[in-house]
C-alpha positions, 0 to 999 in steps of 0.5 A: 756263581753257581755251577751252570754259569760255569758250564755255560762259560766253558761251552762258550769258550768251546763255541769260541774254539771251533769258530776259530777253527772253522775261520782257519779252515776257510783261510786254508781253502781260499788264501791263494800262497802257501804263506798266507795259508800258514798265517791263517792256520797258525793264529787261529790255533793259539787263539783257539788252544787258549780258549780251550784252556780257559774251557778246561780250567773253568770246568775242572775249576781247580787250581792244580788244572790251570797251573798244569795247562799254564806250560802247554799255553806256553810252549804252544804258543812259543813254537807254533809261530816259529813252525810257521815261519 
């Protein structure tokens, strides 16, 4: 593939992100519990947080990259839920 179909993919990946970001601003503004607001603020991130590693991994395209932001996912993904519980 050649360099720009990567790019293209990180930005959309990027794209990605900040619509998700956007969505847990809305849920955070219009859920009437503080509950709900959590909801909406906690899965929007993992999704998010997994979108923009895919952005970095395919715009360093190196190994060693993925492989260091494979713990961040990770831990991530293990605490921000349990935070919000």
């Amino acid at each position: 593939m050649t360099d720009w179909i990567w790019d293209a993919a990180a930005l959309v990946c990027i794209i990605g992100a900040a619509a998700l970001s956007v969505a847990a601003a809305l849920g955070l503004l219009r859920f009437p519990d503080a509950l709900s607001r959590l909801h909406a603020a906690t899965t929007p991130q993992i999704f998010g947080l997994l979108l923009v590693i895919a952005a970095i991994a395919l715009d360093q395209r190196s190994w060693v990259t993925l492989l260091a932001l494979i713990p961040v996912f990770v831990f991530q993904s293990l605490t921000a839920p349990v935070a919000a519980h």
